[in-house]
Chimera marker file (.cmm) of the C-alpha trace (Angstrom):
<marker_set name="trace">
<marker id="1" x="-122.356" y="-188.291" z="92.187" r="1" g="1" b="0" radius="0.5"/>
<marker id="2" x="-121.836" y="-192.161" z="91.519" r="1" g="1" b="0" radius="0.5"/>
<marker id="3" x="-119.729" y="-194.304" z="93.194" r="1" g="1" b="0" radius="0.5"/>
<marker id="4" x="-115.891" y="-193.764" z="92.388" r="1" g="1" b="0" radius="0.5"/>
<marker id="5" x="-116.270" y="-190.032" z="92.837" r="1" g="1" b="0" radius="0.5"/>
<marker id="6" x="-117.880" y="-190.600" z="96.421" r="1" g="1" b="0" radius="0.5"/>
<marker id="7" x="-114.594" y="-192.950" z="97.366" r="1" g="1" b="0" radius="0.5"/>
<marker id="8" x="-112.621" y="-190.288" z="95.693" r="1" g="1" b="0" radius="0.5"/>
<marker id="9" x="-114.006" y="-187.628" z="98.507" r="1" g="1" b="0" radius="0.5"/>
<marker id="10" x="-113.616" y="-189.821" z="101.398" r="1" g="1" b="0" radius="0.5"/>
<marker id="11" x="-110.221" y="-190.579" z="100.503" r="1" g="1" b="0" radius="0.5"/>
<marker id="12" x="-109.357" y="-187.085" z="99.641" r="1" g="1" b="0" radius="0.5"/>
<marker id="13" x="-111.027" y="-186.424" z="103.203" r="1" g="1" b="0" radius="0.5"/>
<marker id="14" x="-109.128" y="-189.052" z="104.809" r="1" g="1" b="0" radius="0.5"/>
<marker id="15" x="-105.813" y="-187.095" z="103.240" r="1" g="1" b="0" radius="0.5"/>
<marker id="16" x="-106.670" y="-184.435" z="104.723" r="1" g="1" b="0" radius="0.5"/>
<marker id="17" x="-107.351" y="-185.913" z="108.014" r="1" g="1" b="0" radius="0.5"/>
<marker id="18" x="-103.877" y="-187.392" z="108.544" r="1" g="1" b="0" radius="0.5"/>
<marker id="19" x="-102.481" y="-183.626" z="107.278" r="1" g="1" b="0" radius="0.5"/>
<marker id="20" x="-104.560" y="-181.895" z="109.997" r="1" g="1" b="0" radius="0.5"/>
<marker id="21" x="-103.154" y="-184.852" z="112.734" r="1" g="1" b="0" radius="0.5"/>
<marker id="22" x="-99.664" y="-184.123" z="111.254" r="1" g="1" b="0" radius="0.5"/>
<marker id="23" x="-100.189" y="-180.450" z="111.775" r="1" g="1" b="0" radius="0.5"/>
<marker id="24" x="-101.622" y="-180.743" z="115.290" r="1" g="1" b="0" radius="0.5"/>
<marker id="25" x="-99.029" y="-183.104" z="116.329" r="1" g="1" b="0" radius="0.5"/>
<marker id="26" x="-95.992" y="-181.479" z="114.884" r="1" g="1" b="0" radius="0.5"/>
<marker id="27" x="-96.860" y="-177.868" z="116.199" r="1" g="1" b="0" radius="0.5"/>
<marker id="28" x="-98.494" y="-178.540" z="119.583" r="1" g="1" b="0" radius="0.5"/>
<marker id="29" x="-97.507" y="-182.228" z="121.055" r="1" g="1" b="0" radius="0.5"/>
<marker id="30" x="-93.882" y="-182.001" z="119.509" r="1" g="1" b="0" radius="0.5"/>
<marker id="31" x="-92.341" y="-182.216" z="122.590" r="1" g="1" b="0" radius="0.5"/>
<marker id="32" x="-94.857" y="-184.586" z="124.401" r="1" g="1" b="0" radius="0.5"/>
<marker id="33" x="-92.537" y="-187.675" z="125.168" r="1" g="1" b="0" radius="0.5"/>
<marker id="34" x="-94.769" y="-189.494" z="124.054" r="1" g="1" b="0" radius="0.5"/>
<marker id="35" x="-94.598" y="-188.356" z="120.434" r="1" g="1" b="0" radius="0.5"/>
<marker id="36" x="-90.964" y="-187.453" z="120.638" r="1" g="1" b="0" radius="0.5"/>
<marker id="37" x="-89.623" y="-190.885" z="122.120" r="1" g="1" b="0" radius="0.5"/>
<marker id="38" x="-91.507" y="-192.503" z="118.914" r="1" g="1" b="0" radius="0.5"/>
<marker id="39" x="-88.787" y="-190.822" z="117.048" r="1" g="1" b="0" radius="0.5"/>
<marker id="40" x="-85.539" y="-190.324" z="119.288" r="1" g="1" b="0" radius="0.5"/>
<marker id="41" x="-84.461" y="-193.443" z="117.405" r="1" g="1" b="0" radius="0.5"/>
<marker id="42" x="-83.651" y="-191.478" z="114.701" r="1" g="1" b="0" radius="0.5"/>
<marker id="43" x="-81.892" y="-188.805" z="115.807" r="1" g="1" b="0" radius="0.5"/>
<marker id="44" x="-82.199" y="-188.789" z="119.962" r="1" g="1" b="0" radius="0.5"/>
<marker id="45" x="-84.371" y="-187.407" z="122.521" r="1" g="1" b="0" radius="0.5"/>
<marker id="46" x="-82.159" y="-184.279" z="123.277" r="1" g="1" b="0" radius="0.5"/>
<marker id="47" x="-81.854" y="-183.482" z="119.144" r="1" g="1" b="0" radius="0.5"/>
<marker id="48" x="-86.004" y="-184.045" z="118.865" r="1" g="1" b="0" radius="0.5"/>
<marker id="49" x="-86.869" y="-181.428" z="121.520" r="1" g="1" b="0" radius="0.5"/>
<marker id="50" x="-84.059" y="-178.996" z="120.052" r="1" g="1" b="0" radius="0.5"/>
<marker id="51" x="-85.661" y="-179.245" z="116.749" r="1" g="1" b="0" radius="0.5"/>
<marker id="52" x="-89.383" y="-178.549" z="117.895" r="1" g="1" b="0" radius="0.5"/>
<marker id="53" x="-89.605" y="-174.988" z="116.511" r="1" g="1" b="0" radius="0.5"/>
<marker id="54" x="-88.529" y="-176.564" z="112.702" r="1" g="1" b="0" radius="0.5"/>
<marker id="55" x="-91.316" y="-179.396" z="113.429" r="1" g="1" b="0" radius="0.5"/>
<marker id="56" x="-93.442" y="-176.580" z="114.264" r="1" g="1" b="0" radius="0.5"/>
<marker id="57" x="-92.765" y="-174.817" z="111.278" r="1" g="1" b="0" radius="0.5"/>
<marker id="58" x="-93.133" y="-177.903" z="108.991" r="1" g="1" b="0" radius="0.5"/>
<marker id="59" x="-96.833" y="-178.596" z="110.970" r="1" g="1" b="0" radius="0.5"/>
<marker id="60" x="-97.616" y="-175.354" z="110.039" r="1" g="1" b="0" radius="0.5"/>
<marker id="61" x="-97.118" y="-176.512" z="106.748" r="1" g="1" b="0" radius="0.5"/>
<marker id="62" x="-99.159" y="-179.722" z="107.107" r="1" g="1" b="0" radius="0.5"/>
<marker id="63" x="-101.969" y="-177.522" z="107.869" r="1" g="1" b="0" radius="0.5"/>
<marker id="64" x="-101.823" y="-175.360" z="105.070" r="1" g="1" b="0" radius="0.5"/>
<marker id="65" x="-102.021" y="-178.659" z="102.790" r="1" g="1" b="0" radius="0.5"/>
<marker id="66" x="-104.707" y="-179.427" z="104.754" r="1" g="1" b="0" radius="0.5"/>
<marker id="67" x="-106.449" y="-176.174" z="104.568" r="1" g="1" b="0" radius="0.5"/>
<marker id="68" x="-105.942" y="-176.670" z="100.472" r="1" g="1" b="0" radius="0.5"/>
<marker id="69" x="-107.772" y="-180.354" z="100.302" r="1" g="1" b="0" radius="0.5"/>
<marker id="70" x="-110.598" y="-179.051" z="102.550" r="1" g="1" b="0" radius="0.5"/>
<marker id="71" x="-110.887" y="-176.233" z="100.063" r="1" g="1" b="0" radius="0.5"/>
<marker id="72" x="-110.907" y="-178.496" z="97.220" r="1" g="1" b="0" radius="0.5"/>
<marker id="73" x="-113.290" y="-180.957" z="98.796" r="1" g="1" b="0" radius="0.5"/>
<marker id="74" x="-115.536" y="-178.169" z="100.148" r="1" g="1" b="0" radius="0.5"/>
<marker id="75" x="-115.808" y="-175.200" z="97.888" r="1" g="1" b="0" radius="0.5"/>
<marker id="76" x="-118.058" y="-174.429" z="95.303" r="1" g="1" b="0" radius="0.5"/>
<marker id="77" x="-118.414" y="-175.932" z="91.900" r="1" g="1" b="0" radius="0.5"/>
<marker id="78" x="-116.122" y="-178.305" z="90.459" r="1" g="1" b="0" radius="0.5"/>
<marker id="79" x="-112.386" y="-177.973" z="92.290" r="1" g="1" b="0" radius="0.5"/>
<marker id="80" x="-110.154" y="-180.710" z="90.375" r="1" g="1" b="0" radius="0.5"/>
<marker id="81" x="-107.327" y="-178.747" z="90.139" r="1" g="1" b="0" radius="0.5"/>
<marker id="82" x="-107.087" y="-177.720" z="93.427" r="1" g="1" b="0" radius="0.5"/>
<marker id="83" x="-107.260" y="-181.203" z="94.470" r="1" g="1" b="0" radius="0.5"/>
<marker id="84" x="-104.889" y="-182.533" z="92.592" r="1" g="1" b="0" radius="0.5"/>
<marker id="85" x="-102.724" y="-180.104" z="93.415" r="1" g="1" b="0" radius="0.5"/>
<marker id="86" x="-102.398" y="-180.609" z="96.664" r="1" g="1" b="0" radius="0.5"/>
<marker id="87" x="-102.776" y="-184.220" z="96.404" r="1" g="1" b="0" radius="0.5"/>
<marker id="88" x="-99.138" y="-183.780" z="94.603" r="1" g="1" b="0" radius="0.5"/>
<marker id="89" x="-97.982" y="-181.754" z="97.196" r="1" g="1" b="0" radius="0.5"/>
<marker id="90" x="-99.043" y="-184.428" z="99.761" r="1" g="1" b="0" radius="0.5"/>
<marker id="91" x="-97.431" y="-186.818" z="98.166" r="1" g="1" b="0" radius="0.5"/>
<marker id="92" x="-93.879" y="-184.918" z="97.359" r="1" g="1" b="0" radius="0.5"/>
<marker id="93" x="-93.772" y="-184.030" z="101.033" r="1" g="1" b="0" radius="0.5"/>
<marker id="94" x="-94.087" y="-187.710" z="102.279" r="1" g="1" b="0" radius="0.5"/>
<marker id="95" x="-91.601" y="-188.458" z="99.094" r="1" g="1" b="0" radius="0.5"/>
<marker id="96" x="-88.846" y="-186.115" z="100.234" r="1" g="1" b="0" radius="0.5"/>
<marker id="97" x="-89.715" y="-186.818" z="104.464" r="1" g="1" b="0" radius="0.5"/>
<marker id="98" x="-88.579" y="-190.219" z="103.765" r="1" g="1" b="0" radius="0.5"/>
<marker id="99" x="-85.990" y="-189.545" z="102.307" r="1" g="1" b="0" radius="0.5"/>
<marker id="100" x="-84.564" y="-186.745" z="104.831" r="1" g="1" b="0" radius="0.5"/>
<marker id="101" x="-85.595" y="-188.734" z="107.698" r="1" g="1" b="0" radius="0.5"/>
<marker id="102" x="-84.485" y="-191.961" z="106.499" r="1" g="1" b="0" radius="0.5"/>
<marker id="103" x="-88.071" y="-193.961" z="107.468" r="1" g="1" b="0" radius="0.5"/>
<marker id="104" x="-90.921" y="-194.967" z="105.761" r="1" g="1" b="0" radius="0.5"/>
<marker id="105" x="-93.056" y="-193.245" z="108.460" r="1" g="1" b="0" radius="0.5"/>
<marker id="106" x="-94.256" y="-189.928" z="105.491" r="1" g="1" b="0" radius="0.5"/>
<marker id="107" x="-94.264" y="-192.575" z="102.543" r="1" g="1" b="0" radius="0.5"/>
<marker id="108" x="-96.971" y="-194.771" z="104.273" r="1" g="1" b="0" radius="0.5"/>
<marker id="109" x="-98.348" y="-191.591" z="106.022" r="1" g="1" b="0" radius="0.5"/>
<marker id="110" x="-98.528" y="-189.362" z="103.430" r="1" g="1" b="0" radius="0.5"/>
<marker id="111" x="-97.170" y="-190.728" z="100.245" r="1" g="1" b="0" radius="0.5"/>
<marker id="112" x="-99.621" y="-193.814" z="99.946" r="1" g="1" b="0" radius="0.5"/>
<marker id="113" x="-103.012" y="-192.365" z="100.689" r="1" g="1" b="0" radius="0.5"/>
<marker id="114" x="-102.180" y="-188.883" z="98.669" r="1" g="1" b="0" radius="0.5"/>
<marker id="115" x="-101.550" y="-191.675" z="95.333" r="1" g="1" b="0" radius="0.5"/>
<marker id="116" x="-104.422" y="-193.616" z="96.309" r="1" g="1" b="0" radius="0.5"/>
<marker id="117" x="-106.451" y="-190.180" z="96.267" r="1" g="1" b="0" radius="0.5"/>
<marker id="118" x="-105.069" y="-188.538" z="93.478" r="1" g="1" b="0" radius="0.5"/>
<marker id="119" x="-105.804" y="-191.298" z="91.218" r="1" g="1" b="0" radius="0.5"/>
<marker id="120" x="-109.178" y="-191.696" z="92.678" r="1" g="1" b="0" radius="0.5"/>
<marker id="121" x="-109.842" y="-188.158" z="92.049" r="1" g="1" b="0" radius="0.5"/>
<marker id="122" x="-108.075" y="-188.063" z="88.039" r="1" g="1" b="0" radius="0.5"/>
<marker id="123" x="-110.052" y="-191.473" z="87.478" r="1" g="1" b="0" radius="0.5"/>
<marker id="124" x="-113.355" y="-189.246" z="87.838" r="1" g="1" b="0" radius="0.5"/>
<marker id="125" x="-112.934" y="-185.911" z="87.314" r="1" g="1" b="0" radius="0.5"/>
<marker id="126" x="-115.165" y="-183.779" z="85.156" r="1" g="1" b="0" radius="0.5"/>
<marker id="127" x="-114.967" y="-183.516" z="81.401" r="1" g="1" b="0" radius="0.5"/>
<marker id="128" x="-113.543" y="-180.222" z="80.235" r="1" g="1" b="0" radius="0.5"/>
<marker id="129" x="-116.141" y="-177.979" z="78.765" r="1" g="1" b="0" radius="0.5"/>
<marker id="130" x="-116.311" y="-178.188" z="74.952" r="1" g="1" b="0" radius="0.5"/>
<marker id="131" x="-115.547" y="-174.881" z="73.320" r="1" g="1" b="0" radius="0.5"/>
<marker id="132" x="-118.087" y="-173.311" z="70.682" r="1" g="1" b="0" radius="0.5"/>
<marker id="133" x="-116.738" y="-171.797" z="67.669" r="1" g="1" b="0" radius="0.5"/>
<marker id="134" x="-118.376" y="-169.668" z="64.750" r="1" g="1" b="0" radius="0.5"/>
<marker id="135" x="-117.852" y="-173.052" z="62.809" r="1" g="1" b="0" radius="0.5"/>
<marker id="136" x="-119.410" y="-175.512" z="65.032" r="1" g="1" b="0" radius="0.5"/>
<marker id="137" x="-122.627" y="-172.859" z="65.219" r="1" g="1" b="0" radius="0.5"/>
<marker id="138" x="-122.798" y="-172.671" z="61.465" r="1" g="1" b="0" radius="0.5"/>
<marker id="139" x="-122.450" y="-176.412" z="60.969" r="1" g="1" b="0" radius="0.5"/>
<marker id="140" x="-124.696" y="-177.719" z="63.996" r="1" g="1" b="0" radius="0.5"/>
<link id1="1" id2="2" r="1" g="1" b="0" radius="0.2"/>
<link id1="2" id2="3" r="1" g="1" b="0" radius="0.2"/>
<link id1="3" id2="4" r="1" g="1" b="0" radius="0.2"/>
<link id1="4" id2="5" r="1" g="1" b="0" radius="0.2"/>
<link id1="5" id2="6" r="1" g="1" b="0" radius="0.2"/>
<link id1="6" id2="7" r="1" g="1" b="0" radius="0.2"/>
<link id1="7" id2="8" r="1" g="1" b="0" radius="0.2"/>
<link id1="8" id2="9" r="1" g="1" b="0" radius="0.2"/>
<link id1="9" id2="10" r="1" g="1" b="0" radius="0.2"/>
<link id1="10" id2="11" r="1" g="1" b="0" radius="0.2"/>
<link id1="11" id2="12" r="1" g="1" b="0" radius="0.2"/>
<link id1="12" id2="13" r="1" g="1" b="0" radius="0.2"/>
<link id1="13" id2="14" r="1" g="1" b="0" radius="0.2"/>
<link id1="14" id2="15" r="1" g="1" b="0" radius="0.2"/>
<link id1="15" id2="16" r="1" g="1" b="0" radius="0.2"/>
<link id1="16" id2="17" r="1" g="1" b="0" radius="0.2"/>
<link id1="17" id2="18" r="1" g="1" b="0" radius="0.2"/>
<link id1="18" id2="19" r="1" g="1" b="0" radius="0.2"/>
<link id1="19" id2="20" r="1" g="1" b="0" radius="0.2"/>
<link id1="20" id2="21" r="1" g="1" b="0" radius="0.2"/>
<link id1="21" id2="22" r="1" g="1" b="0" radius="0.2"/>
<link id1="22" id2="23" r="1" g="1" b="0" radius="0.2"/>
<link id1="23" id2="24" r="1" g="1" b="0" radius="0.2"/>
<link id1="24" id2="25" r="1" g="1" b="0" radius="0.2"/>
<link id1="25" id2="26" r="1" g="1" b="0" radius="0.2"/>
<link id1="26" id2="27" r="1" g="1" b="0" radius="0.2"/>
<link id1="27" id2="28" r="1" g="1" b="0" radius="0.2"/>
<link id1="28" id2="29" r="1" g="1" b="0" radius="0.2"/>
<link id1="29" id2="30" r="1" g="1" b="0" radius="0.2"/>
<link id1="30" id2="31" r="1" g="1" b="0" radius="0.2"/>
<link id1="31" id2="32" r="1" g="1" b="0" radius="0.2"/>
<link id1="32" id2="33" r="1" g="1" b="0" radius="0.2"/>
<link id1="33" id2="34" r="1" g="1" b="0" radius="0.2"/>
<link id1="34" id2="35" r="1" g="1" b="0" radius="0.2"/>
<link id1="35" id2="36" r="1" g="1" b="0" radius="0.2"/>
<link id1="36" id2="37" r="1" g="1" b="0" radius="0.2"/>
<link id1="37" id2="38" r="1" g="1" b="0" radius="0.2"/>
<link id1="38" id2="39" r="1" g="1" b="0" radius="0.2"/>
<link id1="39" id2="40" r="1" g="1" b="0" radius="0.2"/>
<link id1="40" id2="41" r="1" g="1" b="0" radius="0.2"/>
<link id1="41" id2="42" r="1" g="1" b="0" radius="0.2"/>
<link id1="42" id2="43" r="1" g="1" b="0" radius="0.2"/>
<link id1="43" id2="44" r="1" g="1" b="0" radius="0.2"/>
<link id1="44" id2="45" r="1" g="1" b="0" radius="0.2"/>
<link id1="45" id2="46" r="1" g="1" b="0" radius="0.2"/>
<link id1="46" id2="47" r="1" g="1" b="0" radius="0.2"/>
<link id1="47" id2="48" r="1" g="1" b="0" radius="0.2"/>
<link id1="48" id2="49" r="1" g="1" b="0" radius="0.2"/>
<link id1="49" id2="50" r="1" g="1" b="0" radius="0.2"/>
<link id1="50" id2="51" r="1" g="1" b="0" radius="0.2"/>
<link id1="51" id2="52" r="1" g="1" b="0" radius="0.2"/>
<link id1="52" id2="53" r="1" g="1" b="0" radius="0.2"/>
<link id1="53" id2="54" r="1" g="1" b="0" radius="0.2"/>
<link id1="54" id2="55" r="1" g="1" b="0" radius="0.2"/>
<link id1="55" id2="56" r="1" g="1" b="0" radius="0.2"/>
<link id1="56" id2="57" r="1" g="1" b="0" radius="0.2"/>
<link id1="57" id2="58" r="1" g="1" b="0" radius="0.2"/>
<link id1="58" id2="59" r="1" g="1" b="0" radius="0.2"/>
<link id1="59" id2="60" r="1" g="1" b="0" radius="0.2"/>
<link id1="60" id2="61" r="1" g="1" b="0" radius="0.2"/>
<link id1="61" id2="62" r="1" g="1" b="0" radius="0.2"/>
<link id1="62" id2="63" r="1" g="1" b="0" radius="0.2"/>
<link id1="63" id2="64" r="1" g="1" b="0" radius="0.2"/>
<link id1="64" id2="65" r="1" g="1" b="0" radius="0.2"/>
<link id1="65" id2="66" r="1" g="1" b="0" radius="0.2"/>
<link id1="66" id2="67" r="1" g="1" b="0" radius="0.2"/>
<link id1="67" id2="68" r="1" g="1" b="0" radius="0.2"/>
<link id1="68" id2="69" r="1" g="1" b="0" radius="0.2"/>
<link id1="69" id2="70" r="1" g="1" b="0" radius="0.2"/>
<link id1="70" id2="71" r="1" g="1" b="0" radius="0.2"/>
<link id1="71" id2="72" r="1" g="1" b="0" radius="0.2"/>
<link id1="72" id2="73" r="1" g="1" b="0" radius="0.2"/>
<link id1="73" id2="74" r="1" g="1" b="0" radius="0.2"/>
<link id1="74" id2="75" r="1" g="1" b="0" radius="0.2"/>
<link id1="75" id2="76" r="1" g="1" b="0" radius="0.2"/>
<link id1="76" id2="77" r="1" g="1" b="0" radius="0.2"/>
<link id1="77" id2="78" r="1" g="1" b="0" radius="0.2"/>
<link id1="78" id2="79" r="1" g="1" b="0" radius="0.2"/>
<link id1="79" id2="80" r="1" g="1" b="0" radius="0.2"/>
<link id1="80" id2="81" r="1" g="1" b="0" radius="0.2"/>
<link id1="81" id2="82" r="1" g="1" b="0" radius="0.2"/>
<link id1="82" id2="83" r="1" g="1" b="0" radius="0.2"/>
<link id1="83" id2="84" r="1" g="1" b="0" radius="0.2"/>
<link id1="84" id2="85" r="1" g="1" b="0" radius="0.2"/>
<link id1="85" id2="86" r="1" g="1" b="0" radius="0.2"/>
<link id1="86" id2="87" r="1" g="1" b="0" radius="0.2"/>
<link id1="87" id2="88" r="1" g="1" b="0" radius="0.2"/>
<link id1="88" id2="89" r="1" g="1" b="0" radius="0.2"/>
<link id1="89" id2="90" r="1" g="1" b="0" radius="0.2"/>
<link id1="90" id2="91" r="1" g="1" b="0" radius="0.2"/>
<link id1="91" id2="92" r="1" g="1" b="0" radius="0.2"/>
<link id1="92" id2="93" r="1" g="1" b="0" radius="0.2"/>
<link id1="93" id2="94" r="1" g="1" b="0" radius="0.2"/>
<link id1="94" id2="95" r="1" g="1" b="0" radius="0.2"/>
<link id1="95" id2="96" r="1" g="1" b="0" radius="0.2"/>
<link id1="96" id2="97" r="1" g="1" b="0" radius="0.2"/>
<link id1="97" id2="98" r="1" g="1" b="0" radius="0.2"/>
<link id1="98" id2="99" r="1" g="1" b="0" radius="0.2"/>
<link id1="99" id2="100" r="1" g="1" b="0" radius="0.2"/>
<link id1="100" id2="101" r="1" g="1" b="0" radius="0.2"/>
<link id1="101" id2="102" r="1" g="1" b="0" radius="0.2"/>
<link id1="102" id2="103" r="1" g="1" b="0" radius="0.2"/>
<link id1="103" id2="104" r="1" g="1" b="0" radius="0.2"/>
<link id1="104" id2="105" r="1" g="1" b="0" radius="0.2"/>
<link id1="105" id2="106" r="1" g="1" b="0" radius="0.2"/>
<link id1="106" id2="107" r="1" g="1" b="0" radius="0.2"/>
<link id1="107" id2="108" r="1" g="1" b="0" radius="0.2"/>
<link id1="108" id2="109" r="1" g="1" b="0" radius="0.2"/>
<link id1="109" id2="110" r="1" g="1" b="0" radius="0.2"/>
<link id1="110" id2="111" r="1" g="1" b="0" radius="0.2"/>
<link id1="111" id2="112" r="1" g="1" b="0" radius="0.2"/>
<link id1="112" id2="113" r="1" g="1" b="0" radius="0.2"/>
<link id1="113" id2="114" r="1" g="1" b="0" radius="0.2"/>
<link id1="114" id2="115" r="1" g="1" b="0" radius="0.2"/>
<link id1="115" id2="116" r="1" g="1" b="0" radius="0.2"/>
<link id1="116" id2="117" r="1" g="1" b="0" radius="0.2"/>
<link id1="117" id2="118" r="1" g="1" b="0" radius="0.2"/>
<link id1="118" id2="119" r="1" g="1" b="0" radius="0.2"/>
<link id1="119" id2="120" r="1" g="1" b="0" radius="0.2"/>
<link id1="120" id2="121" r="1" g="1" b="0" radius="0.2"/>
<link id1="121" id2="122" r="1" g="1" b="0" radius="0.2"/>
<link id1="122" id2="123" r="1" g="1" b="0" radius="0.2"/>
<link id1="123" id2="124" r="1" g="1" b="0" radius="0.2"/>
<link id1="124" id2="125" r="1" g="1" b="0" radius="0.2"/>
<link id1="125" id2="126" r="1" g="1" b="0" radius="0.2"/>
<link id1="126" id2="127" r="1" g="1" b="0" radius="0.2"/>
<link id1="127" id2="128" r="1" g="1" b="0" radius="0.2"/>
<link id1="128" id2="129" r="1" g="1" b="0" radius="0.2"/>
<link id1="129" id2="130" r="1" g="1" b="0" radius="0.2"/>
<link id1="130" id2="131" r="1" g="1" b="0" radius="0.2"/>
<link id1="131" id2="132" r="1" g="1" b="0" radius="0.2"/>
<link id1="132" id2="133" r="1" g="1" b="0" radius="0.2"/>
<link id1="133" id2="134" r="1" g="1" b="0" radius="0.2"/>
<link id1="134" id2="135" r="1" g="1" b="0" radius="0.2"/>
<link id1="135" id2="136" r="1" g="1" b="0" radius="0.2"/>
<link id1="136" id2="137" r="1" g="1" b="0" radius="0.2"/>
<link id1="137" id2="138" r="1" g="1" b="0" radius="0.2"/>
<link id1="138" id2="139" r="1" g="1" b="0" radius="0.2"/>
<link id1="139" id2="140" r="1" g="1" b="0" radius="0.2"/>
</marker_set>
């Protein structure tokens, strides 16, 4: 493994770090004043505890991308697509939270390190095994 696959990992790892904090925070500490006075600015306290069963639902979702990039990063043999599969999913959902939400908050969340990642990981992943036909056996 040489070097630009290893920073490929840890930033595929870090990914899914910040999707498993997402998760966590979204579906458990939602309505922890703490985490929802960091956002009442954008659409007020009373609004952010209303909507806690739709954050919910959206950490849930989080954790499912998470779930994915763990996969990718953990399972056997070589797991490129997987990776960069939900490294595009990563990276659409801090995309189109932005937008929705008006802040920058998913874009330099999620939308920054899932780029950073999925290059990272295209830069280095494995050559695609050559096919053998009748003709390359008779000529080689």
């Amino acid at each position: 493994m040489n070097a630009l696959h290893k920073f490929g990992n840890l930033a595929l790892g870090l990914v899914a770090l910040v999707q498993v904090g997402i998760a966590i925070t979204e579906m458990f500490f939602w309505k922890n004043p703490i985490i929802y006075g960091r956002v009442s600015n954008l659409f007020g306290a009373d609004v952010a505890v209303q909507a806690a069963p739709i954050v919910a639902n959206a950490g849930l979702y989080n954790a499912f991308i998470a779930a994915g990039i763990i996969w990718g990063l953990l399972g056997a043999g070589n797991r490129v697509q997987i990776k960069l599969f939900f490294l595009v999913c990563v990276i659409v959902a801090g995309i189109f939270g932005g937008v929705t939400l008006k802040s920058g908050g998913p874009l330099v969340l999620q939308t920054i390190p899932g780029t950073i990642a999925l290059l990272l990981v295209w830069m280095c992943r494995a050559e695609k095994p050559r096919r053998i036909s009748t003709a390359t056996i008779v000529e080689g």
